[in-house]
C-alpha positions in Angstrom: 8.0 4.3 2.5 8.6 7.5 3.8 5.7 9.4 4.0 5.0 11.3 7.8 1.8 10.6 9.6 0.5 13.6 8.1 0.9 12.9 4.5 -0.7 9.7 4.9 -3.6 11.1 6.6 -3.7 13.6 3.7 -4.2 11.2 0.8 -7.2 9.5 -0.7 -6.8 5.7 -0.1 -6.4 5.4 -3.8 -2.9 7.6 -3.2 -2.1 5.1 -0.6 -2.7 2.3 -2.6 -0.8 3.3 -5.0 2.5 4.3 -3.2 2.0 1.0 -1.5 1.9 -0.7 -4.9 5.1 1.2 -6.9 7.3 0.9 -3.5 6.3 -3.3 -3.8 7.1 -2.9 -7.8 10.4 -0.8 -7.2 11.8 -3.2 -3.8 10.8 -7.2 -4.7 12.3 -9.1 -8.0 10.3 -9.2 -11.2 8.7 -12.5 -10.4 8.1 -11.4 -6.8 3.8 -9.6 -6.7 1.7 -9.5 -4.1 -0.6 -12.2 -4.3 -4.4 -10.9 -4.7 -5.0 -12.6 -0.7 -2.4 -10.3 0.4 -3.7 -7.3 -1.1 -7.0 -8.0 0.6 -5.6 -8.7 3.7 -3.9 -5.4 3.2 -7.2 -3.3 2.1 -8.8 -4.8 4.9 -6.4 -4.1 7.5 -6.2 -0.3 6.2 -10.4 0.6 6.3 -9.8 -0.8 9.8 -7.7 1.8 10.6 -10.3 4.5 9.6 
């Protein structure tokens, strides 16, 4: 996406969510959305990293 280690550390998860969400939206066809499993999968993997 872009971002160094130390923006990412700098945002809210909310921010990071987000980004994560408008670079899915701007790089996979209109049809193409994460599914709600893989957004959980996601969220899950990122408090892991906390």
């Amino acid at each position: 996406m872009g971002f160094t280690p130390q923006q990412v550390n700098a945002m809210s998860m909310w921010q990071f969510m987000a980004a994560i969400e408008g670079y899915v939206k701007a790089h996979s066809g209109e049809d193409e959305k994460m599914s709600d499993r893989e957004a959980d999968d996601l969220f899950e993997w990122l408090k892991s990293k906390e």
